[in-house]
N, C-alpha and C positions, 0 to 999 in steps of 0.2 A: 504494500500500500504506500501510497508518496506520504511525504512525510506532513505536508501541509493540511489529507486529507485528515490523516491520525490524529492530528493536534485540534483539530475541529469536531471530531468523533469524539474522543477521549474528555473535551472539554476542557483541556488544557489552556487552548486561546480559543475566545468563541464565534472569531469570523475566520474563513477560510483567507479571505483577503488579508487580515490582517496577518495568519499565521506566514502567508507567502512575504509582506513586507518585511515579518522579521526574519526569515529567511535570508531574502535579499539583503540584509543588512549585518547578516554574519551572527546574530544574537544567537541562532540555536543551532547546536553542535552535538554530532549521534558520534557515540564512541571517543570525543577528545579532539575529531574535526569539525570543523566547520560543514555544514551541508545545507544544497541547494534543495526550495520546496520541491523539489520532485523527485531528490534522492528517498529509497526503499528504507522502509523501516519493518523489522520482522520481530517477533518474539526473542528477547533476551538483550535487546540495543540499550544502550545508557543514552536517552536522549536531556542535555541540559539547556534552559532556557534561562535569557537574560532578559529581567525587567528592571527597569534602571538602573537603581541599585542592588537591586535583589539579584538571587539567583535560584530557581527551581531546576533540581536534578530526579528524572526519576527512570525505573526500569521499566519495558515494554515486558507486559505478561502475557497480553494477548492483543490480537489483529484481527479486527469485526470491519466489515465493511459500516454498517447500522449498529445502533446499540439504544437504548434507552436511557434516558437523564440517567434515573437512579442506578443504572448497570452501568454509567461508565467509569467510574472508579475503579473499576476490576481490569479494567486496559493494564494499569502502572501498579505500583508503588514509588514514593517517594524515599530519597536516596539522602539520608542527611551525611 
């Protein structure tokens, strides 16, 4: 699944546009690179996101095309 779809699925960010902006701008990085919204994301990737000064790290447990508000928590865990 591309990676801007997941982040949209997952609930992670909750526009697709937006998860591609942050994309485009280097903020989210799968495994320690940087990666473009349409690089592949599979079960077991460390994907980390930058909000300004935050930083959200978490692990990909599973890959749904669809998923339901309250089932999408079960995409990740987060990685302190």
């Amino acid at each position: 699944m591309r990676l801007d779809k997941f982040l949209k699925v997952s609930r992670l960010i909750k526009r697709r546009t937006v998860a591609n902006e942050a994309c485009d701008a280097g903020r989210v990085l799968i495994n320690g690179k940087s990666a473009k919204a349409s690089a592949a994301v599979k079960e077991g990737d460390i994907i980390e996101i930058g909000f300004g000064s935050k930083s959200v790290k978490v692990k990909v447990l599973d890959v749904q095309e669809t998923v339901r508000k309250d089932d999408a928590k079960e995409l990740y865990e987060y990685i302190v």
